[in-house]
C-alpha positions as CSV (number, residue, x, y, z in Angstrom):
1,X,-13.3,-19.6,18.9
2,X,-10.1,-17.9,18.3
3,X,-8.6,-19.0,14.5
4,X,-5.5,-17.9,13.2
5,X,-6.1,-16.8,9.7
6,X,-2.3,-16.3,9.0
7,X,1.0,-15.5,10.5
8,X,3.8,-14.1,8.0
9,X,7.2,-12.1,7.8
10,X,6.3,-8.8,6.4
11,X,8.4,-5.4,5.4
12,X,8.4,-2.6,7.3
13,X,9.0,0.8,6.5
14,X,11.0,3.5,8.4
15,X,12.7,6.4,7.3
16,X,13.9,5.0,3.9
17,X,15.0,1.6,5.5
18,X,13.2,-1.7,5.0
19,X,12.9,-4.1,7.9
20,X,11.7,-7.6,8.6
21,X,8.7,-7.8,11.0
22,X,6.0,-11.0,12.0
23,X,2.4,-9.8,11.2
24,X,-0.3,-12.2,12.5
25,X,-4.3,-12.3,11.9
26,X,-7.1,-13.8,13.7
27,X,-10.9,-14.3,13.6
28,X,-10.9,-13.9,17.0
29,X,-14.7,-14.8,17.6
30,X,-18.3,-13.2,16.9
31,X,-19.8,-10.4,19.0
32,X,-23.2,-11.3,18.3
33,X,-23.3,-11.3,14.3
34,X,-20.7,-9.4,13.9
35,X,-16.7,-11.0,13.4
36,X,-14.4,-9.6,15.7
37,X,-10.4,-9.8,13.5
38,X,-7.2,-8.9,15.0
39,X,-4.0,-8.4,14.1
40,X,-0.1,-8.4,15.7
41,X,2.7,-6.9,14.6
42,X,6.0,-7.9,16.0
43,X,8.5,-5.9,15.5
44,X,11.5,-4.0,17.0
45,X,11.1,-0.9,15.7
46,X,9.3,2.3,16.9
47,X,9.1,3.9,20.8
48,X,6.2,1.4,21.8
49,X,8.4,-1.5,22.4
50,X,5.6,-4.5,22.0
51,X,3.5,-5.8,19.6
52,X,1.4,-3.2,18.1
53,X,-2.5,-5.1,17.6
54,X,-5.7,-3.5,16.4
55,X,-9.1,-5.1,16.5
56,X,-11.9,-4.4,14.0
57,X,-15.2,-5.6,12.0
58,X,-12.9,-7.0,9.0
59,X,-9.4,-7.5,8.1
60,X,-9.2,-4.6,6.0
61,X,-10.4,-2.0,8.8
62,X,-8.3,-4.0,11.6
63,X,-5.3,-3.3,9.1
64,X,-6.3,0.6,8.6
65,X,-6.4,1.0,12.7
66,X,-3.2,-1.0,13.3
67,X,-1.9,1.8,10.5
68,X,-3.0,4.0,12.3
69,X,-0.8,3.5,15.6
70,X,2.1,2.5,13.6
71,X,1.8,5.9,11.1
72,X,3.2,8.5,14.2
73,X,5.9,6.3,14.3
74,X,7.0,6.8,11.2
75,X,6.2,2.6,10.4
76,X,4.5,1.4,7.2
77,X,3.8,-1.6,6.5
78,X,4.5,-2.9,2.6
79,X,1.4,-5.1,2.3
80,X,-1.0,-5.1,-0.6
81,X,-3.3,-3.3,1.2
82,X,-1.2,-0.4,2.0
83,X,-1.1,0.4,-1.0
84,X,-2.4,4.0,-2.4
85,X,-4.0,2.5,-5.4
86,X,-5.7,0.0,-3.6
87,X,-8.9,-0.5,-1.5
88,X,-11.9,-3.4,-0.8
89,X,-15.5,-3.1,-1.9
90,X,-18.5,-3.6,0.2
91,X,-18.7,-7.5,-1.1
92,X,-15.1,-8.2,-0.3
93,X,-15.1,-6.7,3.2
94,X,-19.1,-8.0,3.9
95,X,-18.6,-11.7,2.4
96,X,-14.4,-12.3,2.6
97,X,-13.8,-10.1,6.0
98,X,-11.9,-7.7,3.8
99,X,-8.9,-10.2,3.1
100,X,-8.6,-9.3,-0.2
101,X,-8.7,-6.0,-1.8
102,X,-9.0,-4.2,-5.2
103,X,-6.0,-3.1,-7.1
104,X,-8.1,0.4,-8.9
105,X,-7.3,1.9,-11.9
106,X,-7.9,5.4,-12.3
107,X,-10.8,5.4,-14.6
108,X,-12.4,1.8,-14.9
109,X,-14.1,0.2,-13.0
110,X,-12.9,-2.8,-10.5
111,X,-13.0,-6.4,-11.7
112,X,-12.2,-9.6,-10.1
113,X,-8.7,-9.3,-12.6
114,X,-7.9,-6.5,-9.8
115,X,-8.6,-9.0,-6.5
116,X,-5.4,-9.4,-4.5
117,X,-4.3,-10.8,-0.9
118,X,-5.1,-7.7,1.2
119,X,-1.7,-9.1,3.2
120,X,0.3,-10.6,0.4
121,X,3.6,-8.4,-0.3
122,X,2.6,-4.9,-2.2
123,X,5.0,-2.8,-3.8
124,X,7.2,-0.3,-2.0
125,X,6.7,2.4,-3.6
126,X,3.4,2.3,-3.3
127,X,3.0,1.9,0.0
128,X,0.9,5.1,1.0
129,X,-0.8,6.4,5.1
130,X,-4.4,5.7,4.9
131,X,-5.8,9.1,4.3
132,X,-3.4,9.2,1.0
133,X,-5.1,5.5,0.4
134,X,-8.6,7.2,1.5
135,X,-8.0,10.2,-1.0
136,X,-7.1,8.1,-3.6
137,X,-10.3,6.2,-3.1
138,X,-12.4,8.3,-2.9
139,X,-11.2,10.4,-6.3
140,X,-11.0,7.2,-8.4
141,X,-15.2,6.5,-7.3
142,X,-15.6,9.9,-8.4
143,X,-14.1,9.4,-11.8
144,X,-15.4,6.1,-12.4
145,X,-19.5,7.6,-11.6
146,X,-18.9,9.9,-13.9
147,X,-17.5,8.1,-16.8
């Protein structure tokens, strides 16, 4: 039960250049209850030479693992949710597979004003590896608990 989800030209990130690449999403099927999402990224760039894909429980974490290849490479991706400033609560990732993500503030708390396309274009300069995004995280949820 294999549906395509989308299937895009995206920017990618090397060494101060910017470069045109095909990034592709699935809902591949179910392993039990659980969705199984992947994702493909085409692109010429890096040693690997073929499509770098990563499978996981939602979009979001199938993004951070396909980061995660692509990061030694010196590749980032310039998608929404590769952003530092930007990460998916519970809800989003349990109810929408983690296709869209929250835009955080340092300070307030997340509304749905802050929802965006997890894979929709994000802003170069904040493009960020996922333990930058993680840190980030991880000190705005400390601010906002104790405000």
């Amino acid at each position: 039960m294999q549906k395509l989800r989308f299937d895009r030209d995206v920017v990618v990130l090397q060494a101060g250049g910017q470069h045109q690449a095909r990034l592709r999403g699935w809902l591949d099927g179910y392993d039990g209850p659980q969705p199984i999402y992947r994702l493909e990224l085409q692109t010429r760039l890096g040693t690997y030479g073929g499509p770098y894909t990563a499978t996981g429980p939602d979009m979001f974490e199938t993004l951070v693992r396909l980061r995660r290849q692509l990061e030694p490479e010196g590749l980032m991706i310039a998608v929404q949710g590769s952003r530092r400033d930007a990460y998916p609560s519970g809800m989003a990732r349990d109810m929408g597979g983690g296709e869209r993500i929250y835009v955080l503030r340092p300070g307030q708390k997340a509304s749905a004003n802050d929802l965006v396309d997890t894979f929709a274009d994000g802003p170069i300069d904040q493009v960020a590896t996922v333990d930058e995004q993680h840190s980030f995280w991880e000190a705005w949820c400390t601010r906002v608990s104790e405000s």
